[in-house]
N, C-alpha and C positions, 0 to 999 in steps of 0.2 A: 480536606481532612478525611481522613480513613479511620476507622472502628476507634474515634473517640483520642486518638493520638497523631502530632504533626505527620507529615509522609517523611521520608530518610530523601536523600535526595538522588538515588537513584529511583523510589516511585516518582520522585515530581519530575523524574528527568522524562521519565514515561507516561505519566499522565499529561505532562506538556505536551509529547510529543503527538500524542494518540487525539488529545482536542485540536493540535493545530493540523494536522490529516484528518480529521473530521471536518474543519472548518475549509480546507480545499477543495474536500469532497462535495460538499455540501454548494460551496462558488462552482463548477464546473456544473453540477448538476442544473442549476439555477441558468447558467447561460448554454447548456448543451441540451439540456433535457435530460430525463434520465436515467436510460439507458447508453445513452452515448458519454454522457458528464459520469456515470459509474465506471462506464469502462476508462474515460481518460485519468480520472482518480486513481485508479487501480492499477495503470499505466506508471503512473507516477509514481507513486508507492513502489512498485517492481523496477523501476528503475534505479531508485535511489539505495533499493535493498541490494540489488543485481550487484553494482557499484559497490558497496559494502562488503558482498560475497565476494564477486572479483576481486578484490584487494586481501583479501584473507585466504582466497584459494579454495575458496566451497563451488566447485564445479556441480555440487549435485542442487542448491539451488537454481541455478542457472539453467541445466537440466529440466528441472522441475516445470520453471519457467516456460522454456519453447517447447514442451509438450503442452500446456494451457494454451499459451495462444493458437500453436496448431490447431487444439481442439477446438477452438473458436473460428479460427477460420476453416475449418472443414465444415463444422455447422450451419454456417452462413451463405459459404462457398457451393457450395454441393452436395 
């Protein structure tokens, strides 16, 4: 419940969504540790969004996307 009235069911469609991506983050973390369980979470997350993007045609997520991991594998890499 939010400020004292039911949610519409587009918030519980998002507050659903947001505790069950917290609750994978939360299992990965638990058996990866947690820096490697944050990053597969966040993996996940970018995957399922990327997918969403691609079907709709937002190139600039996806964009977005392989410059981050770039930036992570540069930082780790060299």
């Amino acid at each position: 419940m939010s400020a004292g009235r039911p949610l519409t069911k587009a918030e519980r469609k998002a507050f659903n969504r947001a505790k069950h991506e917290q609750k994978i983050k939360q299992e990965m973390i638990a058996q990866h540790g947690n820096d490697l369980g944050t990053f597969y979470a966040w993996l996940r997350v970018v995957n399922i969004r990327g997918t969403q993007a691609y079907r709709g045609g937002d190139t600039a997520f996806i964009r977005e996307v392989v410059r981050a991991l770039q930036n992570v594998h540069n930082r780790h890499v060299g």
